[in-house]
C-alpha positions as CSV (number, residue, x, y, z in Angstrom):
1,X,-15.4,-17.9,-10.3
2,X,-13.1,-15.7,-12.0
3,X,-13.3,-12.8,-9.6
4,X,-12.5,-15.8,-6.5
5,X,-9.4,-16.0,-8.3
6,X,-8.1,-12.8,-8.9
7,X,-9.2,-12.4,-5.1
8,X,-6.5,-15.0,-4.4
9,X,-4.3,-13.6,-6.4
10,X,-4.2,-10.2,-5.2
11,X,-4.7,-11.3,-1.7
12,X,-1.4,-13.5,-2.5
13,X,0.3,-10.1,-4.0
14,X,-0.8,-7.7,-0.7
15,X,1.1,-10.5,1.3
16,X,4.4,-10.7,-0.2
17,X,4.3,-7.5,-0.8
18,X,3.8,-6.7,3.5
19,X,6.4,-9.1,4.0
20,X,8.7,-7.0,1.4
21,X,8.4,-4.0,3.4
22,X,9.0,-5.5,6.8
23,X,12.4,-6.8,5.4
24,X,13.2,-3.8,2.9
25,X,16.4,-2.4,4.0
26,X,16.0,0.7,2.4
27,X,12.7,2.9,3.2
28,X,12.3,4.4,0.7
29,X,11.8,1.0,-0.6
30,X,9.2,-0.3,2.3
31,X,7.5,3.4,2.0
32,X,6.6,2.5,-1.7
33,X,6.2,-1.6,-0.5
34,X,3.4,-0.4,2.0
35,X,1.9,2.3,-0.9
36,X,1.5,-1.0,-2.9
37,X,-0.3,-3.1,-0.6
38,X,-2.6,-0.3,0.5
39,X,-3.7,0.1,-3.2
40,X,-4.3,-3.5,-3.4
41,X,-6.3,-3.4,-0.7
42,X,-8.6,-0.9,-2.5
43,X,-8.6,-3.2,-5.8
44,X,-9.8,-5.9,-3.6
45,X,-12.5,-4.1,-2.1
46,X,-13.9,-3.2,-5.1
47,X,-14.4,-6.4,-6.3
48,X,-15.8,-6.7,-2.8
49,X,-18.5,-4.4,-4.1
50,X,-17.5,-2.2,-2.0
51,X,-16.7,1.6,-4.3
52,X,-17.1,3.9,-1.1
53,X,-14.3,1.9,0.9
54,X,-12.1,1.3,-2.0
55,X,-12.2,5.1,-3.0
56,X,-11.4,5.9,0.9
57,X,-8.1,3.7,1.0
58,X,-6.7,4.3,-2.4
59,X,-7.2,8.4,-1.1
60,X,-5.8,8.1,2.2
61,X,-4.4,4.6,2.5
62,X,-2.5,4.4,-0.5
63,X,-1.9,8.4,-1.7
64,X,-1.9,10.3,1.3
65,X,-0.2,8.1,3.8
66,X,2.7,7.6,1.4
67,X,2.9,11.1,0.9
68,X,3.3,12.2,4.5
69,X,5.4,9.1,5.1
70,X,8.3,10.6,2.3
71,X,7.5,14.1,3.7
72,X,8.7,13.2,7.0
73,X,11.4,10.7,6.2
74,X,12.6,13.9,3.9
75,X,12.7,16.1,7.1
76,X,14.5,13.4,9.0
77,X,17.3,13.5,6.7
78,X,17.5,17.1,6.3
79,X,17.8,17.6,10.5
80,X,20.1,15.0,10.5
81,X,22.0,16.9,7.8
C-alpha cells in the first residue's frame, strides 16, 4: 500500500517537474528540470522491481544525457561568442 503511494507521489513529482522544463525560460534550468525527471523515473522503476532498468536510466537517462546536454549548450555559447 505504501509503495502505491509513493508511486503516486513520485509519478505526481516526474509530471510537474516535465511541465517545469517545457516552460523554464532559462536552459540551464530545463537541462537540470529534465535531469530530475529522468532520475525519478529510475526511483520508480525500482520500486517497479525493476534494478537493471533503473541502473540503465539513472546512467544514461539521468547522468549522461544531462551531461552532453550542458556540454553542448556550453559550445553553443562559446561559437556564438
Amino acid at each position: 500500500m505504501i509503495i502505491k503511494i509513493v508511486a503516486i507521489i513520485i509519478g505526481l513529482l516526474i509530471i510537474g517537474l516535465a511541465i517545469y522544463a517545457l516552460h523554464a525560460k532559462k536552459l540551464t534550468v530545463a537541462i537540470l528540470g529534465a535531469g530530475a525527471v529522468s532520475l525519478l523515473a529510475s526511483i520508480m522503476f525500482l520500486l517497479l522491481a525493476a534494478p537493471d532498468v533503473a541502473m540503465t536510466e539513472a546512467a544514461i537517462g539521468s547522468g549522461l544525457s544531462t551531461i552532453i546536454f550542458f556540454y553542448v549548450l556550453n559550445k553553443i555559447r562559446k561559437q556564438n561568442g
